[in-house]
N, C-alpha and C positions, 0 to 999 in steps of 0.2 A: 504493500500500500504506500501509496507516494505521499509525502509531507503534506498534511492536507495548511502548513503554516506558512507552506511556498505559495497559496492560493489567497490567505488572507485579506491583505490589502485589496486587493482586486476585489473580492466578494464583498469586504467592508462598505466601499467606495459605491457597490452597486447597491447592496439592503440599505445605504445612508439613502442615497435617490430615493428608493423605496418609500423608506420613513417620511423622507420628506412628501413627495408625494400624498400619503396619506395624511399629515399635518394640514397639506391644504383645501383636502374635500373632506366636508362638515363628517358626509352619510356613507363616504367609500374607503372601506380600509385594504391598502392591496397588499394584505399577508400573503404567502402564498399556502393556496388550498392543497390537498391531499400529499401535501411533501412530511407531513405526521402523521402519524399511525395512533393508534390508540395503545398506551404502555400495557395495557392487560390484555388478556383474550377472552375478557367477562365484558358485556355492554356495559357504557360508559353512563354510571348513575352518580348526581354532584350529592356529595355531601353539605361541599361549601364552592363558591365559586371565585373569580374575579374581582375585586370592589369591596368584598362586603364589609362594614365597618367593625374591626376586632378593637378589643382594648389596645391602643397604642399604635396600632397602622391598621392600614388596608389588608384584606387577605390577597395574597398574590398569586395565586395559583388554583389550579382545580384540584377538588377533593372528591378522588375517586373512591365512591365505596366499595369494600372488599368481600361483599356479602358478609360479614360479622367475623370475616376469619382472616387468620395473619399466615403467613407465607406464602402466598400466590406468587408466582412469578412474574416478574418485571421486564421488560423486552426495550429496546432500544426503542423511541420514536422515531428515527431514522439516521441512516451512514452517520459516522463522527470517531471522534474516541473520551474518552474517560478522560476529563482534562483536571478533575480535584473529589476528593474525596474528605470527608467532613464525618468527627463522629461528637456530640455535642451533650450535656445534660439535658436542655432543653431543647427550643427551638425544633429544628428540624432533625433531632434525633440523628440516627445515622441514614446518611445523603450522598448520591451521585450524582454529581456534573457531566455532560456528554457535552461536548462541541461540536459544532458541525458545520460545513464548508459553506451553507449559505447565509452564515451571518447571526444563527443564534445558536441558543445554550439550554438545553432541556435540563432540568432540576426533578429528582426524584428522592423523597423525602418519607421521612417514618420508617426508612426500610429495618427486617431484622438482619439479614445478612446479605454478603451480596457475592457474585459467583467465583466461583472456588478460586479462578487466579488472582482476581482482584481482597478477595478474602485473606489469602494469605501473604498478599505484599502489605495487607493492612495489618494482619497480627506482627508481623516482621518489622515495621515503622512502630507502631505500639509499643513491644517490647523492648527496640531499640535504643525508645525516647523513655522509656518506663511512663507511660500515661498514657490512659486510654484517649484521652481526649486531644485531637489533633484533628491539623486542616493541610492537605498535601497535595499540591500541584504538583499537575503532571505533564510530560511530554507529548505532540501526537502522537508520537511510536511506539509507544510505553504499549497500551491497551487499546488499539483499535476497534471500532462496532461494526454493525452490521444492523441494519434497518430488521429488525424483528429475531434481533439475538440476545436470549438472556443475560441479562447484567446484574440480577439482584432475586428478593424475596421480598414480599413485602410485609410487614409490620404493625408495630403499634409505640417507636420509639419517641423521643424527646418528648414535646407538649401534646404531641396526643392525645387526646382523651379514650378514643373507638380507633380500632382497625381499618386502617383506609393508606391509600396513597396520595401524595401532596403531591401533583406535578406542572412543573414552572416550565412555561417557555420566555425566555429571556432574548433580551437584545444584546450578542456576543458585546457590542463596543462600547455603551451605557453600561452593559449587566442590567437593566431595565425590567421588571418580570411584562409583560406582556397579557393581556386577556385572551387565552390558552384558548376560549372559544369560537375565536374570530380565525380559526386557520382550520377549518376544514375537517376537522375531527366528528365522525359522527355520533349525534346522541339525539334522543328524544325530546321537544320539548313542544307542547301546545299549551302549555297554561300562562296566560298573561298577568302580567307583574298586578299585586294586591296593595292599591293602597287602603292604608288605614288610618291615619290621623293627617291631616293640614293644619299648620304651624303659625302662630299671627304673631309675627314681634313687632315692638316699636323701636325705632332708631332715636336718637343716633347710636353707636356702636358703644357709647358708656352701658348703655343699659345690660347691655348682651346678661353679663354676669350678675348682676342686680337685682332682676328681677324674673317671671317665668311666663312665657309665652302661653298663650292663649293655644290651648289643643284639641283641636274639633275632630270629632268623629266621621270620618265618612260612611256613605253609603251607596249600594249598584244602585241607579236609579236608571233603567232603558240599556242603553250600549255605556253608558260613563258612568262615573263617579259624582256623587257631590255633597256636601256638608248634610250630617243626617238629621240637622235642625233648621234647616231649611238654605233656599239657592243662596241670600243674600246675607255676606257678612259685614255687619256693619262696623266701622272701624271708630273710634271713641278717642284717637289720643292723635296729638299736634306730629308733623312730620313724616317722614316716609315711611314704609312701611316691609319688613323681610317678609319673606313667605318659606318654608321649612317645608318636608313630606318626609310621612313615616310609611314606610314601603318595604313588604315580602317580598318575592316572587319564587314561584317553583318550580318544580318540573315533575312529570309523570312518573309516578311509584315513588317519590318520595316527599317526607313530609320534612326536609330540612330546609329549612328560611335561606333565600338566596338574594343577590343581589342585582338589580335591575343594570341594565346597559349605558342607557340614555336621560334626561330628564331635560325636558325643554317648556321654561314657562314663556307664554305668552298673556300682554294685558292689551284686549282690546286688536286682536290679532299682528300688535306688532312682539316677535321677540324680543325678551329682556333678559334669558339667561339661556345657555343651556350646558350640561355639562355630561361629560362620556369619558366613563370611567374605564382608561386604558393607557401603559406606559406609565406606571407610580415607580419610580424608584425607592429605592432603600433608606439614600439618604433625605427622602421628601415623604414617605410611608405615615411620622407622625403627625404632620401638618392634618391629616384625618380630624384631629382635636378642632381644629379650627375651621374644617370642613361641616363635617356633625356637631350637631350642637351639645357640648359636653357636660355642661350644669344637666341638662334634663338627663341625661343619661345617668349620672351620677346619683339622680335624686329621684328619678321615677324610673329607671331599668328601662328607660325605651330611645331607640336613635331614631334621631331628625334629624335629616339630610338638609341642610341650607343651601336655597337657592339663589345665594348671594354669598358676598364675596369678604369676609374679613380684613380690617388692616393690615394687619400679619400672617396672612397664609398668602407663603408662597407657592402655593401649587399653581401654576401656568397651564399645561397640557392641558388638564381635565377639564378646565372652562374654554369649549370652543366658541363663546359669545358671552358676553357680559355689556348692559345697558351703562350709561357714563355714569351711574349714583352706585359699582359696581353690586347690579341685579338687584338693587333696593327699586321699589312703587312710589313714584309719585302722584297721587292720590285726591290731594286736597282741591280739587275744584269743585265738587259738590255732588258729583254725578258719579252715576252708577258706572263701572267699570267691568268687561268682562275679563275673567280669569282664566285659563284654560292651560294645564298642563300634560303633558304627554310624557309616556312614561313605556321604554320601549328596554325590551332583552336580548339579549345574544343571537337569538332563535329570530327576533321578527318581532314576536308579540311585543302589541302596543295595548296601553289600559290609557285612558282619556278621563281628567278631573275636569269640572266646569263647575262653576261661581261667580257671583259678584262680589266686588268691594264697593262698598261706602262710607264714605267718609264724610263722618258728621260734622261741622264749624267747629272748632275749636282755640278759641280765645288767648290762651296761652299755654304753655305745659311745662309741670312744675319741673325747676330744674335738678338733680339729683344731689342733695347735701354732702360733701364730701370731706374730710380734713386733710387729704393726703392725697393726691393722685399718681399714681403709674404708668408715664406712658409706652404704648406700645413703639416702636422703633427708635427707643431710644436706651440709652441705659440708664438702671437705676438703684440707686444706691439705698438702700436702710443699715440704720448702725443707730441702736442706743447703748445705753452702760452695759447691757450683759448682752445683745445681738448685734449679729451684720450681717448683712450680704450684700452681692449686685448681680445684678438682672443683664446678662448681653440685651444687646441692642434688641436682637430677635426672640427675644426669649418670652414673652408674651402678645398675646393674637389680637387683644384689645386693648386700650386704657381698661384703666383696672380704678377704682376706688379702693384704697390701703387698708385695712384694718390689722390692727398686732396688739394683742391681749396677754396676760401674762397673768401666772398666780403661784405663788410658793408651794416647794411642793419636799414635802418632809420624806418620802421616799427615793429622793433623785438628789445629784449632787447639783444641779439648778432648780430654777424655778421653770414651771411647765408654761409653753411657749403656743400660743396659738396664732400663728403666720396666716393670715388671711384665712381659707378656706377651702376642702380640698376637693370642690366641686368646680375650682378656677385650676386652668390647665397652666403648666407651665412645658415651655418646646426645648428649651435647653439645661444643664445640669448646670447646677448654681452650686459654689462654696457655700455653707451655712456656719456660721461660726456661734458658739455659746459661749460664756465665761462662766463658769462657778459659780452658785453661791454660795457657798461655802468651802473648808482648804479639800486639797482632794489627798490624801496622807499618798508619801513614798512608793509605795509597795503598790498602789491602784495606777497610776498613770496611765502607765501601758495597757490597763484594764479599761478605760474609757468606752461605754461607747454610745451614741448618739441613736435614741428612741424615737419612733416616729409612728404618730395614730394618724389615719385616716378617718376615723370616726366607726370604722368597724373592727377594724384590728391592730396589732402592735407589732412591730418588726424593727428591726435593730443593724446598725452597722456599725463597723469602730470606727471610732475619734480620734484622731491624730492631735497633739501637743502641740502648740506655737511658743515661742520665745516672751509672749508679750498674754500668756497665762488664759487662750481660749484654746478652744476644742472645736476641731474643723474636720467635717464631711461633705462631699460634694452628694447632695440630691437631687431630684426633679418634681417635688410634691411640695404643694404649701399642707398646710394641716399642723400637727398637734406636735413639738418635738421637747425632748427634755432630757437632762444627761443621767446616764449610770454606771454602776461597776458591774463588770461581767468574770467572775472571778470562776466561776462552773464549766468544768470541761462538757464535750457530745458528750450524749448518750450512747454508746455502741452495744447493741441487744442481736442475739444470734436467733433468725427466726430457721433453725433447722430441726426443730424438733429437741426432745430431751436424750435420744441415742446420739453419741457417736459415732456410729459405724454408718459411714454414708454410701454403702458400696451397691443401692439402689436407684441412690441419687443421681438426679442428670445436671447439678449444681449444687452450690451451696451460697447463701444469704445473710444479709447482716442490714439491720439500719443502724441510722447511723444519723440522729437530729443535735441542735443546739437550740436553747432555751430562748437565747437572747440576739445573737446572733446566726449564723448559717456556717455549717460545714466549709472551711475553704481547703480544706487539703484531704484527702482517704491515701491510704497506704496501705496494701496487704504485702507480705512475705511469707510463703511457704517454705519451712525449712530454710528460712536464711537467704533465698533470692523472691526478688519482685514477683507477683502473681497479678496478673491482669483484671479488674474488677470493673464491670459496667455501673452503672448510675443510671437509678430511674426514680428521680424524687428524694426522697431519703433513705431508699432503698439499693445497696451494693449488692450486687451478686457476681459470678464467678461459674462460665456453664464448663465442666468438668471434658479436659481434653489432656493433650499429651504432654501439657508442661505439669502435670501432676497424678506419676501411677498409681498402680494398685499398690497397697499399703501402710503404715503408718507415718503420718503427717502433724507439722505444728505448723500452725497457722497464726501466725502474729498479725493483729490489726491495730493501726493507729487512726485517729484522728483528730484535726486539728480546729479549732473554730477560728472567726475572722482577731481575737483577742488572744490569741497564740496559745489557747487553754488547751492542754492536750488529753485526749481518754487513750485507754490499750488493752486489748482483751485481746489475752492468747487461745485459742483453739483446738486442742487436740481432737484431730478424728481418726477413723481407718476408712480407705476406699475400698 
């Protein structure tokens, strides 16, 4: 097989045309059709798709269901080779990369193992580096494919929740994942996208986090949708006006919530926004936050998709039109207004919303009391006696009104810190700094570590020392923070039963939590050399192969948490 990296630049150069191309027609995307195959030989059922809003990004790939069962075999989508190999705690579990000569990068994700050569150049890197966890690029020559040649098994590894395959078609020169369904892959789909709630905010963009939009219920009414309390909504408050949509959509034989394709609102049949969820990169994935509207999310479990355009979200591609008030309603001249959204999927199906706005006179509109404000693109600094931080310039999607609460707190080595609220997203990782209040004795320093409530749970990282007597972690959350000691090593607990004689077994298991903090290091040693141990959660395990025969065996485990607290539980078994 000839250097498919001699072709590179040339194919780049052509899929860039490509791209472009389809940047500049709204409704025509020229992937090319039938050049992928489908990675299983089961019909192609979505678990999850394209778009749809996850905690923290976009999902980026299709979620092929595995009928409920793990190892099915994974097949190339087409010619390429194997260009990195990825095995992770989370995320995408254990993952193959394929390349391929026209310009993109197929992603195959969740696998449990993957086929026998590639298998064993991965236990060989593994053991080489002593850690399961690594990311290894690879040469064309290394492992070449073949358009419907097994590469893998599939799974249930990293954040998985159910057995399925994650598979990404990327854009080799971006890395870009792609909306997998726009290349020709067949599947079933005639159900058109469901909406379910339309969204009434009032502007200007202070309010976003302030206050909570107006959530109407729709209803089928004929071939459309439209508010289930009647056609006309009337609008009550001075200014322009956002418009939101809360939106399933499915597919035949399954009942998992997907994500729609297109969204195009029109007022009075001119358009004013529209957007087509396709090409999210990685590094633009969380901008999601300031796509969906994140307070209601946070405080009612439900996503609205904003059909307008925040100060600080940079996402570009996905809005192929935006009105000059970006996608906000100008409304106030007294007159009924018609509303009309379209709401279209991968497949074709279109579902149509229709309403009025009216907008009632409104004399003035109170302005929002504030003592502090935060603006969005700019930086911003807070510091009093015992806090600080600052804000990158991008680091918030709105102004913000400030709020910072504090109260003494007899079980923590500060006083307990309440940073705004943690229903306001933040897009970048901020330093946070604490001071004591009280001395922190010798022997705890090193113990520090920086508590953090969301308002439904507690989670912890360590605290680094400063010269000038604070305690500094970088995070990404406003909410609840406050300092402590973490002086209690993991817990490491042997879930193998109460025999030793594991000579039935097809592995053996260990968890392995921290109270306060999180696991940052596992070690096992059989007999005095490294033993390879996977990670699923707080769960290590070890599936019994040829770096450990028949017979008897000591098993030393260690573990370390982020406060350097160490636990060690020896193991004697017989295989």
């Amino acid at each position: 097989m000839k250097r498919l990296s001699a072709y590179l630049p040339l194919l780049l150069a052509v899929h860039g045309c490509l791209s472009l191309s389809a940047q500049a027609t709204q409704d025509t995307v020229t992937y090319p059709k039938g050049y992928f195959r489908n990675p299983l030989n089961i019909p192609v059922l979505l678990a999850g798709n394209f778009g749809e809003c996850r905690p923290g990004h976009f999902h980026s790939g299709m979620d092929i269901k595995t009928q409920g069962r793990e190892n099915l075999p994974v097949y190339a989508a087409a010619d390429g080779y194997v260009s990195r190999i990825k095995t992770e705690v989370g995320g995408f579990g254990h993952a193959l990369y394929v390349t391929h000569p026209n310009g993109y990068t197929t992603v195959y994700a969740h696998l449990n193992d993957f086929a026998p050569a590639l298998q064993r150049y991965l236990r060989e890197q593994q053991y080489r580096a002593e850690s399961w966890t690594v990311d290894i690029s690879l040469p064309p020559e290394q492992f070449p494919v073949k358009k419907g040649g097994q590469i893998a098994w599939s799974g249930n590894t990293g954040g998985s929740t159910a057995p399925h395959l994650h598979f990404e078609i990327r854009d080799s020169r971006t890395e870009h994942p792609l909306n997998g369904q726009l290349f020709g892959i067949a599947y079933a789909d005639q159900r058109p996208p469901a909406p379910l709630k339309l969204a009434v905010y009032r502007t200007p963009f202070t309010r976003i986090y302030g206050e909570t939009p107006r959530l109407l219920p729709l209803k089928k009414k004929g071939d459309s949708y439209a508010p289930a309390a009647g056609d006309t909504i009337v609008i009550r408050h001075a200014g322009a006006t956002g418009i939101g949509v809360e939106v399933n959509d499915f597919m035949a034989g399954s009942n998992n919530t997907l994500a729609f394709y297109t969204a195009a609102l029109y007022l009075d049949d001119q358009l004013q926004c529209r957007v087509r969820l396709d090409d999210i990169g990685y590094d633009e994935t969380r901008y999601l936050h300031a796509y969906a509207d994140y307070k209601t999310k946070e405080e009612k479990n439900t996503w609205v998709q904003c059909l307008f355009r925040l100060p600080g979200n940079r996402l570009e591609r996905i809005y192929e039109h935006l009105n000059a008030q970006s996608g906000l309603l100008e409304l106030a001249d007294g007159q009924a207004h018609a509303l009309r959204i379209i709401l279209t999927d991968a497949a074709g199906n279109e579902s149509v919303i229709r309403c009025h706005l009216l907008q009632e006179p409104v004399t003035a509109d109170t302005a929002v009391p504030c003592d502090r404000w935060l603006r969005a693109g700019e930086v911003n600094r807070v510091e009093t006696v015992n806090l600080a931080f600052t804000l990158d310039a991008d680091a918030l999607y709105s102004d913000l009104c400030f709020h910072l609460d504090k109260k003494p707190d007899p079980q923590s080595f500060s006083d307990r810190f309440q940073v705004q609220s943690p229903s306001v997203p933040v897009h970048r990782f901020f330093e946070l700094k604490i001071r004591p209040a009280r001395p922190v004795p010798f022997a705890l320093r090193d113990k520090i570590v920086l508590l953090y409530h969301d308002g439904k749970k507690e989670t912890g990282r360590a605290a680094v020392a400063d010269d000038n007597g604070w305690y500094k972690a970088s995070v990404r959350s406003f909410g609840a923070y406050r300092l402590a000691a973490d002086t209690i090593p993991p817990r490491i607990v042997s879930m193998n039963g109460k025999s030793s004689v594991l000579s039935a077994a097809k592995e053996i298991r260990f968890r392995a939590a921290d109270a306060l903090t999180s696991v940052k290091q596992f070690r096992a040693e059989l007999d005095g050399k490294w033993l390879l141990f996977e990670q699923s959660g707080h769960t290590f395990y070890y599936r019994f192969d040829g770096h450990c025969p028949k017979g008897k065996h000591t098993l030393r485990v260690t573990a370390w948490d982020e406060s350097g607290n160490k636990a060690v539980l020896t193991y004697p078994f017989t295989r």
